[in-house]
C-alpha positions in Angstrom: 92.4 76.5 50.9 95.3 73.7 51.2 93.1 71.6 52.7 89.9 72.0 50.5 92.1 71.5 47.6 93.4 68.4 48.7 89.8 67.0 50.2 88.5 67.9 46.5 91.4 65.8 44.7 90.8 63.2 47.2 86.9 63.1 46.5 88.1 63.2 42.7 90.3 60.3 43.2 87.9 58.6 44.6 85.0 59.5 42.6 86.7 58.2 38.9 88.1 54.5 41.2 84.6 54.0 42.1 82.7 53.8 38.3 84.8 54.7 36.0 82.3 55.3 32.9 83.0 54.4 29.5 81.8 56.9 27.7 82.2 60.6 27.4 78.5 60.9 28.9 79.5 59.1 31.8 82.7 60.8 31.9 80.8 64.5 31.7 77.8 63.2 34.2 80.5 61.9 36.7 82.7 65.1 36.5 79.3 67.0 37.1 78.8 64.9 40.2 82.1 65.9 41.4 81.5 69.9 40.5 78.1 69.7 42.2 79.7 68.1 45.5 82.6 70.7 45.4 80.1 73.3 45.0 78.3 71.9 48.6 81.5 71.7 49.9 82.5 75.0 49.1 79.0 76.3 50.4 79.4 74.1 53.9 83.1 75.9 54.0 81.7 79.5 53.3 78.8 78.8 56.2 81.5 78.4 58.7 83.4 80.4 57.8 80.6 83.1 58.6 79.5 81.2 61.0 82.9 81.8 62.9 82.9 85.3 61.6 79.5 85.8 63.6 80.7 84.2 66.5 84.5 86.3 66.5 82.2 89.0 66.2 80.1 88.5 69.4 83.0 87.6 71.5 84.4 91.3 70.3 81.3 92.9 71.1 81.3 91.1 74.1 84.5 92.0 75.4 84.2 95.2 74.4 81.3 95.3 76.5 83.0 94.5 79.5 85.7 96.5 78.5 83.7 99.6 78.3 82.4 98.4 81.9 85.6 98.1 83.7 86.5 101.6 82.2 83.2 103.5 83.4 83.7 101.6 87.4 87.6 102.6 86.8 86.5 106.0 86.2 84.0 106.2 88.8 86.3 104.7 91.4 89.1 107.4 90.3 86.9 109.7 90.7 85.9 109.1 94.1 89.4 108.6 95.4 90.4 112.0 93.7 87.3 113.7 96.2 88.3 111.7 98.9 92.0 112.6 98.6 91.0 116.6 97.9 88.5 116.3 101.1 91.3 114.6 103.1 93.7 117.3 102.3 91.5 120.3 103.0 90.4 118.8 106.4 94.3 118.4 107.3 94.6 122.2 105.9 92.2 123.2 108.3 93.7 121.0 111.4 97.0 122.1 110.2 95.7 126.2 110.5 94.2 125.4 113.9 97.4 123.6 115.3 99.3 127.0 114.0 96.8 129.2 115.6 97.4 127.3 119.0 100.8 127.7 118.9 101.1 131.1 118.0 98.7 131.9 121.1 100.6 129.0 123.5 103.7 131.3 122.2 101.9 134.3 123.9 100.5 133.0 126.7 104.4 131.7 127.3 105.9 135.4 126.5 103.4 137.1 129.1 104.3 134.4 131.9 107.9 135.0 131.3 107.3 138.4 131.6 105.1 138.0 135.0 107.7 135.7 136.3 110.8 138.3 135.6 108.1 140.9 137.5 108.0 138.4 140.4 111.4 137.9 140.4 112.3 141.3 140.5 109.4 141.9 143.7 111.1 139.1 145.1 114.8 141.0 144.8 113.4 144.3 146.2 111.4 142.3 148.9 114.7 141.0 149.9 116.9 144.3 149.7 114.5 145.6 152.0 114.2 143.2 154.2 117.9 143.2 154.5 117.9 147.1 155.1 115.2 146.5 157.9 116.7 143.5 159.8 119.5 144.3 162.4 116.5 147.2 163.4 114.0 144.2 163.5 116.5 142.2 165.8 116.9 144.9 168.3 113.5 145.4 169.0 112.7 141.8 169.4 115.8 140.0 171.5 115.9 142.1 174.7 119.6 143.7 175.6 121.1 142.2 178.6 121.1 145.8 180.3 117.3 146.2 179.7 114.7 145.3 182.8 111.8 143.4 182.6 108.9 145.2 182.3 105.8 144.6 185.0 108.0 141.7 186.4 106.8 139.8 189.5 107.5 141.6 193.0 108.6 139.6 195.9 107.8 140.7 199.1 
């Protein structure tokens, strides 16, 4: 508004310098001259100035556009990582229940060998007490006493 004040004194200025009339005819048809430019002026301001309104609004609508893009595809995205997450935590549930499973049977399967090897352990003892009972009897019949003879020994003749 500064500036189409001062453009309109300057065309004023200018306007009365140029042909300064005489009379108050000339005075009133040359101050008419100047209204009617001001007026064009004032139009040519007031087209730009929609003109820029028109254009601030397609760059709004335009980036609200994209704007309302980005949002669906960030949606979307968020979306899929939320499934891929919930899918990657009930697989690791599941792998997590069938580790567990294994080790609770491993667990068994290591309690009944314990068990089988504490039976063997104790066969082994009672093998051994018994052989130990049953030795020195075992010894005599097998080294020969130095008072025994040889059975079906060679004759000389």
């Amino acid at each position: 508004s500064h500036r189409v004040l001062a453009r309109a004194l300057f065309t004023l200025a200018a306007a009365m310098t140029m042909a300064m009339p005489t009379g108050l005819k000339g005075k009133l048809a040359s101050l008419e001259d100047f209204i009617s430019m001001q007026n064009e002026e004032l139009a040519a301001q007031r087209q730009e100035i929609e003109s820029l309104r028109g254009d601030k609004s397609n760059i709004e609508q335009h980036y609200q556009g994209q704007l309302q893009e980005m949002k669906k595809t960030m949606v979307a995205d968020v979306q899929r990582m939320q499934e891929e997450v919930k899918k990657h935590f009930q697989q690791q549930k599941a792998e997590n229940s069938r580790l567990q499973q294994q080790i609770t049977t491993l667990k068994g399967e290591k309690t009944s060998l314990q068990q089988q090897i504490l039976g063997l352990q104790r066969r082994i003892q009672e093998i051994e007490e018994h052989v130990a009972a049953i030795e020195p009897a075992l010894l005599y019949l097998l080294i020969p006493s130095p008072t025994s003879k040889p059975h079906g020994g060679s004759r000389r003749k």
